[in-house]
LOMAR-665632 format. One line per 2 residues: their letters; for each residue x, y, z of C-alpha. Coordinates in nm, 4 decimals. Example, Ala and Ser with C-alpha at 12.3 -4.5 7.8 and 13.67 -1.06 7.14 Angstrom:
2
AS> 1.2300/-0.4500/0.7800  1.3670/-0.1060/0.7140
END
This chain:
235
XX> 0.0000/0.0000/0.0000  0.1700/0.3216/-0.0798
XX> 0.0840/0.5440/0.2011  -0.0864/0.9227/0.1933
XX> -0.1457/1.1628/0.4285  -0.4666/1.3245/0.5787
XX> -0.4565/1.5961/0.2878  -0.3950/1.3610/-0.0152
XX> -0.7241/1.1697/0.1078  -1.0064/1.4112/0.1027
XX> -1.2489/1.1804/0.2836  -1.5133/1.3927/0.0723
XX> -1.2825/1.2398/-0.2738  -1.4078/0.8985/-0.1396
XX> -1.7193/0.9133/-0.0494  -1.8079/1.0652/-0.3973
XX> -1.5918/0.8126/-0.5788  -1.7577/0.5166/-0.3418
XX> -2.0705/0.6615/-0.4261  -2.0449/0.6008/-0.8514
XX> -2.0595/0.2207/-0.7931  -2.2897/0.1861/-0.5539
XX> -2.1382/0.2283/-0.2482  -2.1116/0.4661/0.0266
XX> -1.9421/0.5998/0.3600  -2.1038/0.4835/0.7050
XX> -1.8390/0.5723/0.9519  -1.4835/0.5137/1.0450
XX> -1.2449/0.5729/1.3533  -0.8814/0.5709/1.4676
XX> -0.8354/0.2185/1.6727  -0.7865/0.2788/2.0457
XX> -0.5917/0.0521/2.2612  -0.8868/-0.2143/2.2783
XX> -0.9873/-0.2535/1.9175  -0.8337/-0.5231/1.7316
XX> -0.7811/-0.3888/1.3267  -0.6091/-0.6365/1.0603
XX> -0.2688/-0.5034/1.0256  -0.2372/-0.3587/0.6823
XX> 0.1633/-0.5571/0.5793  0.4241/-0.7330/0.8451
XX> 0.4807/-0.3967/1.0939  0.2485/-0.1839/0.8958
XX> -0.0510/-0.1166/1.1870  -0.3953/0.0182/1.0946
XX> -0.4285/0.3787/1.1657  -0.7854/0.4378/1.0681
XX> -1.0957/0.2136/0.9352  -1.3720/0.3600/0.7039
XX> -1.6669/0.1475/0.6972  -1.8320/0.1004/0.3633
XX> -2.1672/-0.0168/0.3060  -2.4556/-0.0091/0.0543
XX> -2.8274/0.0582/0.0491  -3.0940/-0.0843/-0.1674
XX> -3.1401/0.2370/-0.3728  -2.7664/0.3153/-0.4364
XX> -2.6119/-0.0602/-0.5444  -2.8907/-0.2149/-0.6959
XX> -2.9192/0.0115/-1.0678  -2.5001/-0.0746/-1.0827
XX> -2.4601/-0.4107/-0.9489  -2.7634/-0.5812/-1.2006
XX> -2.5823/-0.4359/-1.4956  -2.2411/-0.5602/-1.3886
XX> -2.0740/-0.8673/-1.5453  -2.1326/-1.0822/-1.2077
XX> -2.4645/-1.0284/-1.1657  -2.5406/-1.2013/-1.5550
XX> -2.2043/-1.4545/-1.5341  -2.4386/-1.7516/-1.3464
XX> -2.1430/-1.8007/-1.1163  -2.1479/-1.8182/-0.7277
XX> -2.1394/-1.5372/-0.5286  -2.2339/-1.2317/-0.7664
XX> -2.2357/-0.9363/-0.5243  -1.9207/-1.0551/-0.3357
XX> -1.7476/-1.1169/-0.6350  -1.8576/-0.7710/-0.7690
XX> -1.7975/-0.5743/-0.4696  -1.4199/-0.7110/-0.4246
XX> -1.3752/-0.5817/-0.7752  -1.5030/-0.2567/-0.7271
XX> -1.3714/-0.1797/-0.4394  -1.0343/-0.3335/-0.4528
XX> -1.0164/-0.0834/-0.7684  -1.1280/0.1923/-0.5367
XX> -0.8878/0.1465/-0.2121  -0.6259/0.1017/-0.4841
XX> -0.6762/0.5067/-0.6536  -0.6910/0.6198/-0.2787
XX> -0.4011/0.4266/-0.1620  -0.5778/0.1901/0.1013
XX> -0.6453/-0.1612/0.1495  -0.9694/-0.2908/0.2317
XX> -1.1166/-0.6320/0.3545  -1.4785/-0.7422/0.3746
XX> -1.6928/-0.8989/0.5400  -1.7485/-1.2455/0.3441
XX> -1.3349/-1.2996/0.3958  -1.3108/-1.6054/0.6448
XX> -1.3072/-1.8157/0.8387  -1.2080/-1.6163/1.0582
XX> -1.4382/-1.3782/1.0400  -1.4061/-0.9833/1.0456
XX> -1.5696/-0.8559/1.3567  -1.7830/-0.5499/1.1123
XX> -2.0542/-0.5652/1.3506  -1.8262/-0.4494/1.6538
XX> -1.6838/-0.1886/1.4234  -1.9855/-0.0296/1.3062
XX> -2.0738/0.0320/1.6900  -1.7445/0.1469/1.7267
XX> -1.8043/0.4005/1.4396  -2.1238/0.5404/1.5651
XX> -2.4827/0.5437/1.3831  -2.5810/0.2109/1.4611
XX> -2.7321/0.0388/1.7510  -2.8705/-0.3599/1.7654
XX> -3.2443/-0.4300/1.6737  -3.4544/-0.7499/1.7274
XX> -3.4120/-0.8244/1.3488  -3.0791/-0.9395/1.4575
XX> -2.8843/-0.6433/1.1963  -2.7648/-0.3091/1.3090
XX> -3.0006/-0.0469/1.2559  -2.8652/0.3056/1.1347
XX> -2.9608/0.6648/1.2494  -3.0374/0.7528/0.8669
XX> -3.0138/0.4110/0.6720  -3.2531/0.2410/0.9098
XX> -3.2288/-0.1763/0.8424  -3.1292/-0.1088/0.4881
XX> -2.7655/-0.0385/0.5381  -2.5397/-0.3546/0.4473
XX> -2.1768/-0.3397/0.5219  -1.9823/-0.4516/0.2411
XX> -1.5891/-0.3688/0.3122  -1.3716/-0.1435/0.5580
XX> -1.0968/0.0385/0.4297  -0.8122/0.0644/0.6438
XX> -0.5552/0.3354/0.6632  -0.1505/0.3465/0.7683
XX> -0.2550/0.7207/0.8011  -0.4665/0.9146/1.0877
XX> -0.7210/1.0098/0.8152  -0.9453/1.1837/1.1404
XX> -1.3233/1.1107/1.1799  -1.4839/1.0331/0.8987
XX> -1.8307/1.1718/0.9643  -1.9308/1.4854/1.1844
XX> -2.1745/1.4450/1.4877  -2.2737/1.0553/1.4080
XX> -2.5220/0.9537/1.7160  -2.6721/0.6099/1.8091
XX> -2.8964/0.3886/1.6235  -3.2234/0.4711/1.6779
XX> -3.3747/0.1703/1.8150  -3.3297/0.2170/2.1958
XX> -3.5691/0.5483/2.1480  -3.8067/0.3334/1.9570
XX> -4.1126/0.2611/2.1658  -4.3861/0.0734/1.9515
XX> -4.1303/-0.1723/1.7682  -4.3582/-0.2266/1.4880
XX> -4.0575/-0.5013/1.3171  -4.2169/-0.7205/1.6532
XX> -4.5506/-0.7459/1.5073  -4.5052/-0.7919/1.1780
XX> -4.3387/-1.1110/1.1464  -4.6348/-1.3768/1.0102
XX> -4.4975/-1.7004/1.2449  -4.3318/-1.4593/1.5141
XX> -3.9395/-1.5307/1.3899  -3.8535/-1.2000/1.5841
XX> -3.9998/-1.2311/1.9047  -3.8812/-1.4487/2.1212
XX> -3.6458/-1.4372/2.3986  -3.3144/-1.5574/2.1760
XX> -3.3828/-1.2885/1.9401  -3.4169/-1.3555/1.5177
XX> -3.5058/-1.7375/1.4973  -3.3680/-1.7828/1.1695
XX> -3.4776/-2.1976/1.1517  -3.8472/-2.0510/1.1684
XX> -3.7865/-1.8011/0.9033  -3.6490/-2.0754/0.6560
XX> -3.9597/-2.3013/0.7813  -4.2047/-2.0416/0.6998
XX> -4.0585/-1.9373/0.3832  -3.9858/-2.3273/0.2681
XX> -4.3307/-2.3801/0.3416  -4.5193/-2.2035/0.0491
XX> -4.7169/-1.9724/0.2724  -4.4411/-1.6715/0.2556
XX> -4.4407/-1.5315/-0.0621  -4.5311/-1.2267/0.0495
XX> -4.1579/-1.2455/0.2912  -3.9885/-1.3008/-0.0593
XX> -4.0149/-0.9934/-0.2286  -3.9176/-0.8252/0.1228
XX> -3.9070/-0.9132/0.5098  -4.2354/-0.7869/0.6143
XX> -4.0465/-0.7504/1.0069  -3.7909/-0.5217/0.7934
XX> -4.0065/-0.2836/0.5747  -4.2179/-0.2333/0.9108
XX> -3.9186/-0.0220/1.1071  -4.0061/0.2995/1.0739
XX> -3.6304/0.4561/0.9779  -3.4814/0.4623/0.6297
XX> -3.7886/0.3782/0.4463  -3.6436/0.6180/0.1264
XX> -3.3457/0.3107/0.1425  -3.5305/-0.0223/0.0947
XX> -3.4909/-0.2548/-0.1597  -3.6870/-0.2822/-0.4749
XX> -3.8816/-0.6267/-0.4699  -3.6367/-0.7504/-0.7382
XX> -3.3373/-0.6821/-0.4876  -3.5456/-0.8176/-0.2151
XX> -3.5692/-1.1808/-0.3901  -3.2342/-1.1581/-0.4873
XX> -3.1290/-1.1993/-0.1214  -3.3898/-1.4148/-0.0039
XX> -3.3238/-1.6440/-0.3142  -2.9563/-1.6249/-0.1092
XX> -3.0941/-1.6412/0.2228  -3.2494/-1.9886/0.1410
XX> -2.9434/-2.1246/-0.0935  -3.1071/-2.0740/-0.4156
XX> -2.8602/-1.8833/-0.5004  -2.5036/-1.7070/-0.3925
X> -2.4645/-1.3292/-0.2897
END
């Protein structure tokens, strides 16, 4: 990785360049003592992480006119976000990882808390202060360089504020609402069963949280992953 300072990486530069394929900006920090970032080459530490992600609107229109998504091999939107942004790190002089790399896994979850924005929902996904359910996190970036903060005045998720939890209700066979959180065995049941078509073109628990509606997925997106979701096919 050839290394830049905090002046040859306009965070602004990469959010707009993120932004042409797809992707976007959803937080980043400088590690403290406790948090544990891959090291970028042998004696090369992380300085900085900038979590990218993806909403329904934004990757959809470029990712189902990309080669992957037509090539009928595993794994389309892994495949075509490596490429992308492999090609992107590379023009800002970064290295990225994601989170479909393992076993072992990277811990994305943990660093989107650390980031700010997010906060843990019943659905069992991090919920975002703007993005609602919709944000999906698709690589960090990582940085020899002290690139700063890479948002201004990020808060917490918003469901801890949320008081009617309509995603509780809204689940046909009640996936969401037990005591161990998102029974996913149930979901797959349900869905295997013929009786949720209405789930496939969109987790009806999912399009009832109130926050990021303007950042669902289309119906056609929506299959996509639960085509994944219930190995039909590879994301």
């Amino acid at each position: 990785m050839n290394s830049r300072n905090k002046e040859q990486i306009p965070l602004s530069a990469l959010a707009d360049r993120c932004r042409r394929d797809g992707f976007l900006v959803l937080g980043g920090f400088s590690p403290a003592r406790a948090d544990v970032l891959p090291g970028i080459a042998p004696e090369v530490p992380a300085r900085s992480l900038i979590l990218i992600g993806s909403t329904g609107p934004g990757i959809w229109p470029v990712f189902s006119e990309s080669p992957e998504f037509g090539d009928g091999a595993a794994d389309p939107l892994d495949r075509f976000t490596r490429r992308v942004l492999c090609a992107v790190a590379g023009e800002f002089g970064l290295s990225a990882v994601f989170p479909f790399d393992g076993p072992p896994y990277h811990p994305f979850q943990q660093w989107a808390m650390t980031a700010g924005g997010f906060s843990p929902s019943p659905l069992g996904v991090l919920v975002h202060e703007i993005y609602g359910p919709w944000a999906g996190f698709r690589a960090a970036f990582l940085s020899a360089d002290d690139l700063g903060p890479a948002a201004d005045g990020i808060g917490v998720g918003p469901c801890p504020s949320c008081a009617d939890k309509p995603c509780l209700a809204a689940c046909p066979v009640d996936a969401i609402s037990g005591p161990e959180g998102y029974d996913v065995p149930r979901c797959r049941d349900h869905l295997a069963g013929g009786k949720g078509e209405a789930c496939l073109s969109g987790c009806l628990a999912r399009h009832a949280c109130p926050y990021g509606a303007a950042y669902r997925q289309t119906p056609e997106q929506a299959r996509f992953h639960m085509d994944s979701f219930m190995g039909l096919s590879g994301t």
